[in-house]
C-alpha angles and dihedrals in degrees: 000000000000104000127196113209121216130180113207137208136153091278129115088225085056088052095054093050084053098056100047097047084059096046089047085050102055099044089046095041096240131110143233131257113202119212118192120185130226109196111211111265110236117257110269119189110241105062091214092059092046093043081056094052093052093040095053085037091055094048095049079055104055090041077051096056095034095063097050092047088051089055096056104045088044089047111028096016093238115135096205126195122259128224121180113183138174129213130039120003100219094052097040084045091057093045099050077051100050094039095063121051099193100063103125099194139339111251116209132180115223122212107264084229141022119013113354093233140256102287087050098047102044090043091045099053082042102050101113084058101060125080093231131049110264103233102206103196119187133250105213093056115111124232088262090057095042083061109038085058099030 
């Protein structure tokens, strides 16, 4: 089943990205697979303090995910797939990728202003090496807009 891949976060860019992978998913009969990253805590140095900060990261990040998921099963009816990883957010990038064979393309929001960020900008000079298209949405674009090209 065709899978669009799109990796969360509390942005509006990353909102955006969100809409119109479900909007692609529904009209293409696929589903949406929901990446949220969890950026290594920096070593801190009693272990009880540091396993605190991952614990109450990780958990940020699976409310995160959950009510996203809840969004598009409640608005689009598509029940998507959650990953929730911690480290470094190329790699881990690459390896939801590779993991899943049926992801059809890697959806990103880009900052309405300024830079687009740093996913944007190292998938989409990397773009020719991956095995799926890299849909850059952007993150300026209202909810009209999101659906009219989505």
């Amino acid at each position: 089943m065709r899978t669009y891949l799109v990796v969360i976060d509390e942005t509006p860019e990353a909102e955006a990205a969100l809409r119109f992978a479900a909007r692609r998913a529904a009209k293409t009969g696929g589903t949406v697979q929901i990446l949220a990253l969890i950026p290594p805590v920096e070593f801190v140095g009693l272990s009880g303090v540091q396993a605190t900060m991952e614990e109450e990261a990780r958990q940020h990040a699976e409310a995160l995910v959950a009510g996203a998921a809840g969004m598009l099963s409640e608005e689009q009816g598509i029940h998507p797939s959650i990953l929730v990883e911690t480290g470094e957010p190329v790699p881990l990038i690459r390896k939801a990728i590779a993991d899943n064979p049926n992801v059809a393309a890697l959806v990103l929001g880009a900052a309405a202003s300024g830079a687009p960020g740093p996913l944007v900008s190292h998938f989409a000079g990397e773009a020719g090496q991956l095995p799926c298209p890299v849909m850059i949405v952007p993150g300026g674009l209202d909810t009209e807009a999101l659906d009219r090209l989505s």
